[in-house]
Residue, then its C-alpha position, 0 to 999 in steps of 0.5 A: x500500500x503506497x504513503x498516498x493511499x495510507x494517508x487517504x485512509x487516515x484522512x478517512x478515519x480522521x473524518x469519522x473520528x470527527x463525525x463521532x465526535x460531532x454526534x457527541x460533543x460531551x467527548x469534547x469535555x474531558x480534554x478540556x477538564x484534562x487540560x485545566x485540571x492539570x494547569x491547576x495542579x501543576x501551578x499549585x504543586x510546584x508553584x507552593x513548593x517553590x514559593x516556600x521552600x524555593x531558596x532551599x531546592x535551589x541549594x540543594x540543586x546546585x549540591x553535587x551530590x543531592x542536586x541530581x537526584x532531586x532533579x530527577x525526582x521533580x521530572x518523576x512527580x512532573x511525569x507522575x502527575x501529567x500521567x495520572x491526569x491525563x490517563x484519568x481523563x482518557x480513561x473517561x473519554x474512551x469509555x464514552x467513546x466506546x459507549x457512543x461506537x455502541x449507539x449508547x448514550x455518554x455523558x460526562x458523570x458516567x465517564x468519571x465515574x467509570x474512571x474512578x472506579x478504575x483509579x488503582x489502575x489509572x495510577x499504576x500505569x501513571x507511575x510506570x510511565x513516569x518511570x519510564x519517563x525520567x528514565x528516557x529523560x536521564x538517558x537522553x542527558x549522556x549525549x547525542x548517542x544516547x538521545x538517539x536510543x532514548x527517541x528509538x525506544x520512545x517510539x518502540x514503547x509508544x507503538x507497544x503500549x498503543x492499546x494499554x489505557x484500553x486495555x488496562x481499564x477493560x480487561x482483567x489484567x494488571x499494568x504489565x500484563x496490559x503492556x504484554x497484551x498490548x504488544x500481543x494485539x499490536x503484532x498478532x493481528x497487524x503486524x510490528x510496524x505501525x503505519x504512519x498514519x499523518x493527518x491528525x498531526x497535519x490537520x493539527x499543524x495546518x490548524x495552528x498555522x492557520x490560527x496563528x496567521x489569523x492572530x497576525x493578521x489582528x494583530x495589526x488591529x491591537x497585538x492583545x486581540x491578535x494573541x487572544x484569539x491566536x490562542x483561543x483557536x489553538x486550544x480549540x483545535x488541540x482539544x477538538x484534535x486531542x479528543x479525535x485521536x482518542x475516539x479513534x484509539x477506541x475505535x481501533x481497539x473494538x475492530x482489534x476486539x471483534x466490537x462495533x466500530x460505529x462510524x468507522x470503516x473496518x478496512x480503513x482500521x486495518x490499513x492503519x498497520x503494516x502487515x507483517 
């Protein structure tokens, strides 16, 4: 299958993951409480930490035998906390996009709810890609070779757990085990290669610029409404595009289960994959 044809099924699929979404705006919802809910928590956890104790970190960072290790443990509790916030609200947008593939209704309580009552394992996997988050990050400081296996293991971890947030919260399996069956689904019925499906990231970078020139364009009004309405589009673009990518997440692993699919064309999903 040529690059073209690939990208006219992902164009496809982002269509469909558009459309469902369009049938049910309540899935807008949770990017946009993950997105404020993990400003607030950031700003008040690092923000009170560095505004009481903020001449002692410093200290201690310039410290040659504790600043290291206090460096790589605010990346954890960085890592740990975006983790927890974003896998939680993911954790709810699926199961109502799930819901929605099956002509179900969705609100917002049901998707909190469902994510609460998966929380133990919404937080085991936040601590696990924390870990092997600030590993990647430690690894990546020892020079260019290292940054180098630190991007291609990134890559390798990112298309092996694919499937683990579904996984995790729908099936009865702890955190590694969810990345085995991830990696299982990933090479069994596809094949090891993920396709290189482009145009959420197109439509996500034709829609930044085009916000971006729209704001320089108004900026010439008064470089305030040019920024605030800059901004305001890139927000809603990356809310509207972060919410399709997990629709199609969903969708992809109810084709992979033998589930409903909705919208979605089943041989567009398996063109998403490279066959091994």
């Amino acid at each position: 299958m040529s690059f073209f044809t690939r990208l006219s099924n992902g164009w496809e699929l982002a269509k469909q993951s558009f459309q469902t979404i369009n049938e049910n705006r309540t899935l807008l919802l949770f990017p946009v409480l993950s997105s404020v809910s993990l400003v607030l928590v950031l700003l008040t956890f690092f923000g009170g930490t560095f505004f009481f104790v903020g001449d002692d970190i410093e200290a201690l960072m310039n410290d040659e035998q504790y600043g290291q290790i206090l460096g790589y443990g605010l990346i954890f509790l960085y890592y740990l906390i975006n983790f927890s916030i974003i896998v939680f609200f993911n954790a709810a947008l699926i199961h109502c996009a799930m819901k929605a593939l099956n002509g179900e209704e969705v609100s917002l309580g049901d998707g909190i709810n469902f994510a609460f009552s998966r929380i133990d394992k919404i937080l085991g996997w936040a601590v696990l890609s924390a870990t092997v988050g600030t590993l990647l990050q430690a690894l990546q400081e020892t020079g260019k070779i290292g940054q180098i296996v630190a991007s291609i293991i990134g890559v390798a971890w990112s298309i092996m757990t694919f499937f683990v947030v579904p996984v995790l919260v729908y099936e009865d399996r702890g955190v590694f085990d969810s990345v085995k069956e991830s990696g299982r689904l990933m090479k069994e019925k596809w094949g090891e290669s993920l396709a290189a499906n482009v145009s959420f990231g197109v439509l996500n970078f034709i829609g930044i610029l085009l916000a971006a020139l729209i704001g320089f364009a108004l900026g010439s009004i008064h470089w305030a409404l040019g920024l605030a309405v800059a901004v305001t589009l890139i927000l809603l673009i990356t809310i509207i595009i972060s919410a399709a990518r997990t629709v199609f997440v969903a969708a992809v692993y109810h084709h992979v289960t033998g589930q409903p699919t909705g919208n979605f064309d089943g041989a567009a999903l398996d063109s998403v994959f490279v066959s091994k």
